[in-house]
N, C-alpha and C positions, 0 to 999 in steps of 0.2 A: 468638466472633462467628458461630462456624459454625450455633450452635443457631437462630438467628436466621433461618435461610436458609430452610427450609421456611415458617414463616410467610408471609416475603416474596414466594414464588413462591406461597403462595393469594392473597396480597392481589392480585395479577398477574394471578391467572385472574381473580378473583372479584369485584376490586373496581368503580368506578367511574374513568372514563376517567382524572381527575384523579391519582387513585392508581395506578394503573398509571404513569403519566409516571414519579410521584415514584421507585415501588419499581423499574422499570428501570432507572434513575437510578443508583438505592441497589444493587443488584444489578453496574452494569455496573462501580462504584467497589470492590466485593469483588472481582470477578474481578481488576483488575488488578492485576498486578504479586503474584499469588499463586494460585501453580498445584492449590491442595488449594481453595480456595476455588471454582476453575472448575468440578473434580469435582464438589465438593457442589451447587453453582447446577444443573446438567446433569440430578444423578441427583435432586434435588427435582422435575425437570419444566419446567425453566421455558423450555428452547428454543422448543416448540413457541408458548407466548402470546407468547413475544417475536419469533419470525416473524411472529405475526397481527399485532399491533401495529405493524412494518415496513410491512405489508400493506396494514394497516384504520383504522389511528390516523391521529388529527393530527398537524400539525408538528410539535408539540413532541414526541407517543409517538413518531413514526419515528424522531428525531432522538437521543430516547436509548435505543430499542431498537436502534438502528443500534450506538449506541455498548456496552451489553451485548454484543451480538454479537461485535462485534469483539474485544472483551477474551475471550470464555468461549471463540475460536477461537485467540485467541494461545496457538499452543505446543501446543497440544493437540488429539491425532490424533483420538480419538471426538470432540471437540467439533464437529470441522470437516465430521466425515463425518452428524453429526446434527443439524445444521444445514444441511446440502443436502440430506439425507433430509428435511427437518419442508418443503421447497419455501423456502428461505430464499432461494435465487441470484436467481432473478428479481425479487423487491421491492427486495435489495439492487442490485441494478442501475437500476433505476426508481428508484430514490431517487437515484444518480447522476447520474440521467439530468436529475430535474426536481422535485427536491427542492431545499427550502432550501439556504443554503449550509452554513450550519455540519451540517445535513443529507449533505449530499453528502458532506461531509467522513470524518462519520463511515462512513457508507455505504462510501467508496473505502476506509477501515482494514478495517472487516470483510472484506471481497473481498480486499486486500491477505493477509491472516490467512488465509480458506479457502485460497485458489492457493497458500498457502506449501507446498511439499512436498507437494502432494497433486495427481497426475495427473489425476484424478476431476472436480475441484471446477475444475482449468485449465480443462477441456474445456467444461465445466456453465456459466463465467461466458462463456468464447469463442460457447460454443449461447446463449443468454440476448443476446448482443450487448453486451453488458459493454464490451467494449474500446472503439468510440468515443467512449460519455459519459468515458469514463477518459482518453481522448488529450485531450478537451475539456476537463476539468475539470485537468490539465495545463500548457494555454496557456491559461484564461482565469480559474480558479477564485482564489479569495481565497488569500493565500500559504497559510496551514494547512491547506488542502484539499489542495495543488501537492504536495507529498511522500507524502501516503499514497495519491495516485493514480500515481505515478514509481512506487512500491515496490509499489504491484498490478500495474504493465504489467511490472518486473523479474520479479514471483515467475510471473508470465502467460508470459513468454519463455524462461523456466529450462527447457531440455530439453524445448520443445516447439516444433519447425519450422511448425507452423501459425498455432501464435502470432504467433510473430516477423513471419511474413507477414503478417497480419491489421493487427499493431501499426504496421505498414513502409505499408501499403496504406491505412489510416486518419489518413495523414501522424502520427505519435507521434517520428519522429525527429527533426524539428526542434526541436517544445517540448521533449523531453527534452534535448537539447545546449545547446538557452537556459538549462533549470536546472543543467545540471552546471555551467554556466560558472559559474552563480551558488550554486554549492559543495555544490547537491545531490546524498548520495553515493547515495540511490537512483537519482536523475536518471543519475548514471554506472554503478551497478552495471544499471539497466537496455540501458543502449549496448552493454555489455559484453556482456548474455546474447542479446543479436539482433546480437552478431557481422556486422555490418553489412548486414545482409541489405536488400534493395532498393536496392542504391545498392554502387558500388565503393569498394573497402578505400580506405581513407586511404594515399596516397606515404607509401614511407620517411621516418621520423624525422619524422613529423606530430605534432602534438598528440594526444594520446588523449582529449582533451577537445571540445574545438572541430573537430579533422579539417579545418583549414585552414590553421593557422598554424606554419611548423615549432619542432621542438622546442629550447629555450634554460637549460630550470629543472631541475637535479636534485634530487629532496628528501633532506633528509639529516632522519630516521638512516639509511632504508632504503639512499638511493642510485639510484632508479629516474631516469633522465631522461626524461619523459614529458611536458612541461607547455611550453606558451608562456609567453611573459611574463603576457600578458592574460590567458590563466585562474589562472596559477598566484595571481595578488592575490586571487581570490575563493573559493580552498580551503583547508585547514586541515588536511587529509587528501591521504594517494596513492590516486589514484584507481585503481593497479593493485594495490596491498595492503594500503587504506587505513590503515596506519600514520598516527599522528601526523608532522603534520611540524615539525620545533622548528627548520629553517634551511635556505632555498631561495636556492641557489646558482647562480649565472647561469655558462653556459657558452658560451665563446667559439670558433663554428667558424671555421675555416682561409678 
């Protein structure tokens, strides 16, 4: 499959709008879920027309250049840093911002991807203004959009105080507590990395999910008690080490 790749990233530069759609497409479906495949997309060239195409394209090119991106950034450190070198942040954020939806969607996975582990690429989508189309597309976007914008404002708040405030100041705390309740674990891995920032800690023995109801559920196998009744029905996971939970046991205080 690999021999294939160079061809595809000329039909990318070279061809006609139509093709381009199609070989991003075909391109963003190699990278995923196989990390040698990413290499070869990369070192063929094809970052840089799939940044223009973000950029310069139609709905439909941004749409699955967004989606290429995303995948040739998953997991992969040069991908992520050569792709905010080609000027990739700012269209991906404009696409967030007022692109389609299944657009935007893809748009919030790339971003989600660059910010993962990269100090560089946090700071690049925070300068860009990245975060409020992201808190927006959160509470208002179609469900498939609502997680891979949770898990860009998580990888956005992971060990960066500027973040957190940004995300806290853009109101991002209440949609994210609407999705955890509704069993998003980036919705709560994101609560988690903004360590409550604009707002005071949760009372003892709160929910970690909701932050208002105290706590009644322990999950077993782990054992954590961390859960009200009302969230614990809509997760399927500990939200403090996401384990599996295979039996939520109600406890009874004094």
């Amino acid at each position: 499959m690999t021999d294939r790749i160079p061809g595809l990233v000329r039909a990318l530069q070279d061809g006609d709008d139509d093709a381009k759609a199609r070989v991003a497409r075909v391109l963003g479906n190699l990278a995923s879920s196989n990390p040698g495949n990413r290499v070869a997309i990369a070192a063929a060239g094809a970052v840089a027309p799939l940044v223009a195409l973000v950029e310069t394209g139609n709905e439909s090119d941004k749409e699955d250049a967004a989606f290429a991106l995303g995948n040739l950034a998953y997991n992969n450190k040069k991908n992520k840093v050569a792709i905010a070198a080609a000027g990739g942040i700012p269209p991906l954020v404009a696409l967030v911002a007022a692109g389609g939806e299944l657009a935007k969607s893809h748009a919030a996975g790339a971003l989600a991807s660059l910010a993962g582990n990269n100090p560089g690429n946090k700071l690049a989508i925070a300068a860009a203004d990245g975060i409020p189309p992201l808190v927006a597309l959160v509470e208002t976007g179609i469900e498939s959009a609502k997680w891979p914008a949770a898990c860009a404002l998580a990888n956005l708040a992971a060990k960066n105080d500027g973040n957190k405030s940004a995300i806290a100041a853009a109101g991002g705390i209440p949609p994210l507590k609407a999705r955890a309740r509704a069993g998003c674990v980036d919705a709560m891995r994101a609560l988690k990395n903004l360590a409550f920032v604009g707002q005071a800690p949760p009372a003892e023995g709160t929910c970690v999910v909701c932050w208002d109801r105290p706590r009644s559920i322990a999950i077993v196998p782990c054992g954590h008690l961390c859960l009200c009744a009302e969230c614990a029905d809509a997760l399927n996971k500990c939200p403090i080490c996401r384990a599996a939970a295979t039996q939520l046991l109600t406890i009874r205080h004094p």
